[in-house]
C-alpha positions in Angstrom: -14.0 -16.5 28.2 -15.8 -18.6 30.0 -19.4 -17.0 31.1 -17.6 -13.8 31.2 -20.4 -11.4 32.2 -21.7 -13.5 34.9 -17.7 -14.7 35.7 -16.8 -10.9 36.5 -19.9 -10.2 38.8 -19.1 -13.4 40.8 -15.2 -11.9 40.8 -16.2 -8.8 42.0 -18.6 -10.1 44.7 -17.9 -13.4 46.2 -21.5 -13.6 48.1 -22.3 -14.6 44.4 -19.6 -17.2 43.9 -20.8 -21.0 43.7 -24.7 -19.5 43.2 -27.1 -19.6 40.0 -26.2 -16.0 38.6 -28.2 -14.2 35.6 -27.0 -11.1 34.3 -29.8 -9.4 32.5 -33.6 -8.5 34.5 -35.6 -11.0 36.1 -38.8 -8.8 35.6 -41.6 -9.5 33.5 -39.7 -7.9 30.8 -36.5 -8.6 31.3 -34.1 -10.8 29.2 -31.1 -12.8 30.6 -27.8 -11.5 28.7 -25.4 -14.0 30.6 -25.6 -17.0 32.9 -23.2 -18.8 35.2 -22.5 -22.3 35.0 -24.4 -23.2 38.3 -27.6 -21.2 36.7 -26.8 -23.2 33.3 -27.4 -26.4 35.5 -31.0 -25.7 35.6 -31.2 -24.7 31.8 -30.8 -21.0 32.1 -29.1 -19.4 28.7 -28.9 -16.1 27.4 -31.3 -14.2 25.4 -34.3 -16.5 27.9 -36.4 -14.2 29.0 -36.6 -13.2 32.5 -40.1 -15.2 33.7 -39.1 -18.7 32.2 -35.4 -18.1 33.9 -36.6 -17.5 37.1 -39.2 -20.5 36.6 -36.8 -23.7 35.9 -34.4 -21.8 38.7 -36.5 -20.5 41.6 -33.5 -19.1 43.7 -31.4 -17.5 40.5 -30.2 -14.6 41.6 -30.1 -11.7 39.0 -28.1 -8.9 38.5 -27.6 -5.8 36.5 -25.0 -5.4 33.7 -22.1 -3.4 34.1 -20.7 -2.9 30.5 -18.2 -0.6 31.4 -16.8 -3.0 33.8 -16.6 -6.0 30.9 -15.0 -3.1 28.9 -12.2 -2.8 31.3 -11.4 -6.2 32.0 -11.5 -7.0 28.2 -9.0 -4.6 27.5 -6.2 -6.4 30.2 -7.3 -9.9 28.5 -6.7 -8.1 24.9 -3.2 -6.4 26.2 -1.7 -10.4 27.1 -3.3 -11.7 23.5 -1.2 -8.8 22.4 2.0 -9.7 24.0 1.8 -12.6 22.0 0.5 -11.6 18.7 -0.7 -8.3 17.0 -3.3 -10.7 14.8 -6.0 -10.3 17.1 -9.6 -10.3 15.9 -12.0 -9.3 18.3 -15.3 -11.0 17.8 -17.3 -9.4 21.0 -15.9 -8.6 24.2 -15.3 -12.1 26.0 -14.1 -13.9 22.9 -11.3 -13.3 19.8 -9.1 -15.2 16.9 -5.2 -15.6 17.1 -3.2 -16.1 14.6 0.0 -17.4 16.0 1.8 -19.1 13.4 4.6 -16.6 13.8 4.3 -15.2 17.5 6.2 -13.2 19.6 7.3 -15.6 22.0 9.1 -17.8 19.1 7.0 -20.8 20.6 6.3 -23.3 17.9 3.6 -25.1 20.0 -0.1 -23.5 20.0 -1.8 -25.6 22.0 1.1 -24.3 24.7 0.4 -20.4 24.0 -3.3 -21.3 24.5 -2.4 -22.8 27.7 0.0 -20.6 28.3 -2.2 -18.1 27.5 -5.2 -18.9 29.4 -3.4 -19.3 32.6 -1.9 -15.7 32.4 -5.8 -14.8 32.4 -6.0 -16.9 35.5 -3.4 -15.8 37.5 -3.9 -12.0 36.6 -7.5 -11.2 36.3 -8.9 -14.7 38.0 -10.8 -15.5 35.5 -11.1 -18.7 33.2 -10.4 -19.2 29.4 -11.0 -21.9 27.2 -9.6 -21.9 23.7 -9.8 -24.1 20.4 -6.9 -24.6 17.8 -6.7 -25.9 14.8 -5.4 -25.0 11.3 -8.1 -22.7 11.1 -10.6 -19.8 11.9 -13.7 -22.1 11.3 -12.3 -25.6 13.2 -10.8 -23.7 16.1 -14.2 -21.9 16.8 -15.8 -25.1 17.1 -12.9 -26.5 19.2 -13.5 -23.8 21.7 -16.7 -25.0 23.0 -15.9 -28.8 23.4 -14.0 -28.7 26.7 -15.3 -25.7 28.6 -15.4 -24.7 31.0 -11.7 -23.6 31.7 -10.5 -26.1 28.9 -9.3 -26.3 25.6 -9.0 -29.1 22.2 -6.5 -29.2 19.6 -7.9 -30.3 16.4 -4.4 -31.0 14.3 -4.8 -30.9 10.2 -5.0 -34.3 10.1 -7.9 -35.0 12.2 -9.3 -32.1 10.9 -12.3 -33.9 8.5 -12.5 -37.3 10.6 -13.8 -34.6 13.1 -16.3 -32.7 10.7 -17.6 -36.2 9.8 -18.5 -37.4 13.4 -19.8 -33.7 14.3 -23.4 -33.6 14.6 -24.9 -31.0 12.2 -26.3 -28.2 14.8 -22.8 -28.0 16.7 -21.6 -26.7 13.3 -20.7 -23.2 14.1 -23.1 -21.2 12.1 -25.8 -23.6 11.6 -29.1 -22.5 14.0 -32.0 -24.2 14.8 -33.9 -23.7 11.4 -31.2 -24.6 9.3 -30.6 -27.7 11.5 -34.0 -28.6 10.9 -34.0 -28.2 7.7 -31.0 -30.7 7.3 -32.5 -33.0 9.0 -35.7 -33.2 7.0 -33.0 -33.6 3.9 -31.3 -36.8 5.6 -28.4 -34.7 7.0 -27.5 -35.3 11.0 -23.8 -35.4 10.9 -20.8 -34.0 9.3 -20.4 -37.3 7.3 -24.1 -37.0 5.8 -23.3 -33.5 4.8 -20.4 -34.2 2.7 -22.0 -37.2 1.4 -24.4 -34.1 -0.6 -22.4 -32.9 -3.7 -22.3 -29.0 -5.0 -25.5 -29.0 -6.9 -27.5 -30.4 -3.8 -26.2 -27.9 -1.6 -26.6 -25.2 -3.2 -30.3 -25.9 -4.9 -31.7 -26.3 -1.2 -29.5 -23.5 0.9 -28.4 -21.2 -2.3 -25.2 -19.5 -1.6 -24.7 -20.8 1.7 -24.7 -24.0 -0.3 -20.9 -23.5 -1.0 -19.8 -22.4 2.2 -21.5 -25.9 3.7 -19.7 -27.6 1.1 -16.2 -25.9 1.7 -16.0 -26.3 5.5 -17.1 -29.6 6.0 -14.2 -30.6 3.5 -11.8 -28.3 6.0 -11.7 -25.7 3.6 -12.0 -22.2 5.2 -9.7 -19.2 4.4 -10.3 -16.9 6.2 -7.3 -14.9 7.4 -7.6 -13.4 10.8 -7.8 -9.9 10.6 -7.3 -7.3 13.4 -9.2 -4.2 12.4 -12.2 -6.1 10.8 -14.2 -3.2 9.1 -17.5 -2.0 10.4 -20.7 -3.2 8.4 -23.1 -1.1 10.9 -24.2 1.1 13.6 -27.7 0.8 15.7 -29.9 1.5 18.7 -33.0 -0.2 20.3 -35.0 0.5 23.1 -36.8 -2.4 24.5 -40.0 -0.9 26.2 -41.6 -1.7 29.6 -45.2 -1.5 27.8 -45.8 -2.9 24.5 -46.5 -0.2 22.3 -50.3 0.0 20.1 -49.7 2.9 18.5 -47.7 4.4 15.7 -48.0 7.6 17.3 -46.6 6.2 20.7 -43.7 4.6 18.5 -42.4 7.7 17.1 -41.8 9.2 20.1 -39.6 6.5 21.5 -38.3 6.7 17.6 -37.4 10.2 18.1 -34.9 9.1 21.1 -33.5 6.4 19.4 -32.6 8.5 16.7 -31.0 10.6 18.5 -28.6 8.0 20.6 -28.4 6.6 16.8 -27.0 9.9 15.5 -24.5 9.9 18.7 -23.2 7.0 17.7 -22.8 7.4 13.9 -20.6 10.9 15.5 -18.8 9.0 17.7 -17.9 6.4 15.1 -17.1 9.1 12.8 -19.2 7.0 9.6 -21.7 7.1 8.0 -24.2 5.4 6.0 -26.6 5.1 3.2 -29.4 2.4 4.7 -31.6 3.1 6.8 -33.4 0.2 8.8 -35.9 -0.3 11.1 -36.5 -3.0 13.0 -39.7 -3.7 14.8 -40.0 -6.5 17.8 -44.3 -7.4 18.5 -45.1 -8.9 21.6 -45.0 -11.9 20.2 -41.7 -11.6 19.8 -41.9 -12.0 15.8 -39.5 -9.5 14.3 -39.7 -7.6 11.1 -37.4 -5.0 9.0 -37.9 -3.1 7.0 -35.0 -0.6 5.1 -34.3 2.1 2.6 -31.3 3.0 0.7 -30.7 6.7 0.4 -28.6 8.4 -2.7 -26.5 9.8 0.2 -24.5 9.1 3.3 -26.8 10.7 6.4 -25.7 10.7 10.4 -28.5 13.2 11.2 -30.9 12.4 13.6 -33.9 14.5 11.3 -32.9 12.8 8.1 -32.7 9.4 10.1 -36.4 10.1 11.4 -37.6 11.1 8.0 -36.8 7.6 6.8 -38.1 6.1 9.7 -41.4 7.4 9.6 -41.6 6.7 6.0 -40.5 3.1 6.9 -42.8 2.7 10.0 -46.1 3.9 7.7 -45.1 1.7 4.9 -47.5 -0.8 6.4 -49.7 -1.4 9.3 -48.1 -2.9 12.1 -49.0 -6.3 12.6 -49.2 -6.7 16.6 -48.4 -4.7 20.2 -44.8 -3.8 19.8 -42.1 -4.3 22.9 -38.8 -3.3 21.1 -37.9 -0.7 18.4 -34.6 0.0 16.5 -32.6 1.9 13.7 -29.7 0.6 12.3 -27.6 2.7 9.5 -25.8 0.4 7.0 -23.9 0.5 3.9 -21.1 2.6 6.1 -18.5 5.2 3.9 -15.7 3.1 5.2 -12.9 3.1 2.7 -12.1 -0.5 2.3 -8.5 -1.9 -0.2 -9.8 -2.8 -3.6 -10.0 -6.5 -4.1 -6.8 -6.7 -6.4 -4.9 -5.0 -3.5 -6.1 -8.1 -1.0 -2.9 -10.6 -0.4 -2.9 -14.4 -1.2 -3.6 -16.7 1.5 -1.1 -19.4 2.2 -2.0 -22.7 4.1 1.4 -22.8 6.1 2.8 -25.7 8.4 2.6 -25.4 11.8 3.3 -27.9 15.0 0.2 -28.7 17.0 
């Protein structure tokens, strides 16, 4: 989806439409979670803080999330994906991977269900879509972003690694800032430099993530989509008005954390075996730091007995503005490995 958060407030109030939207808190403490494409103009993006948004855009207007609201819209967009094809896998709320190599519709064209597709979401919730295809999860992610908004690019198998070779490095999906930089300090800028690196390289200077650099700039990526991807974790943070100076202070807000935590661990119906805390300093450097437990826990008093544990296993190195636990390591029954089918690279018109 394109903007989604922001692209739903504008729906739902058209004083809003055609203006600089941020969804998220303008304050001093506040964080932008979405921006519309006329805030984007003036180099608003999520995750800026509230202060430098409002600085490079003066008249931004800011709003307050509504999750419950995305929730329900998500859900209709979900229900068309579905009328198409039950391999759906949600990645977040506004965005997902189809697999329709065999689809309901018996249409042998995906860039036409995409477009197809995208102008249901149009015409029924008034929204815009943009989509990627390709051959697979990896290339069509990256497609996705190239014409939006309200766009879309096929990448066909056999343009597939001309492509990778005249991508610049940090629009590689997956590759952040750091990594970037540290590709370019090793001579790589584009696709083309990458693969020009053999195995050993790779994986001497990025370790395992060596191989997958390797892999997918050579088009090889199988992963299958997969509609009920299995939960890795389950969390809860607070980000606090004040910074916080004291561990004392900190176990209090720890103490209602936990107990939203355990909530969600009910709701869930898992549990897990790690235990981590994770501790944001005003600064905005962020540490972690975890314990593995002989036992699966959900219980808000076991949870805070490894937190304290955790937060006076060293000093605290600065003011703190956010504070979270995050239970991993989840008793999710999961297929054995020799249970997991074979992936087959089938033909498929573009």
């Amino acid at each position: 989806m394109d903007a989604f958060y922001a692209s739903v407030e504008q729906l739902d109030n058209p004083e809003l439409q055609g203006k600089p939207v941020a969804v998220g808190g303008g304050g001093e403490r506040g964080v932008v979670s979405a921006a519309s494409y006329e805030a984007r103009k003036f180099n608003v993006r999520s995750a800026m803080s509230g202060v430098l948004a409002r600085k490079n855009c003066p008249h931004l207007i800011f709003v307050p999330p509504r999750f419950e609201r995305y929730k329900e819209i998500s859900k209709k967009i979900r229900a068309i994906f579905h009328e198409y094809t039950d391999l759906v896998e949600p990645l977040s709320l506004d965005e997902a991977y189809l697999d329709v190599t065999e689809n309901k519709k018996g249409n042998p064209s995906a860039s036409l269900i995409a477009k197809e597709i995208r102008q249901r979401i149009f015409d029924e919730l008034h929204l815009n879509a943009s989509a990627g295809i390709s051959n697979s999860k990896f290339i069509a992610k990256i497609a996705s972003d190239i014409n939006k908004p309200n766009g879309q690019k096929t990448i066909p198998p056999e343009e597939v690694i001309p492509f990778l070779e005249e991508l610049p490095i940090e629009k590689f999906f997956g590759i952040g800032k750091v990594t970037a930089s540290k590709m370019y300090s090793l001579g790589i800028f584009t696709g083309k430099n990458l693969k020009d690196k053999d195995f050993e390289f790779l994986t001497k200077h990025f370790k395992k993530s060596g191989e997958h650099y390797y892999n997918i700039v050579r088009g090889i990526h199988n992963s299958e989509v997969k509609p009920n991807r299995e939960r890795k974790s389950v969390a809860a943070e607070h980000t606090f008005v004040k910074n916080l100076t004291s561990e004392i202070f900190m176990l209090e807000k720890l103490v209602k954390i936990a107990e939203e935590l355990e909530q969600r661990l009910i709701r869930s119906k898992v549990s897990g075996k790690t235990v981590t805390l994770k501790i944001k300093y005003s600064d905005f450097k962020t540490q972690t730091r975890s314990k593995t437990l002989p036992y699966f826990i959900k219980e808000k008093a076991v949870l805070l007995e490894t937190v304290k544990e955790l937060l006076f296993q060293e000093k605290v190195l600065n003011s703190v503005r956010l504070l979270g636990i995050s239970v991993t390591n989840l008793n999710i029954n999961s297929k054995k490995k020799s249970e997991k089918p074979i992936n087959v690279q089938l033909k498929f018109e573009f």
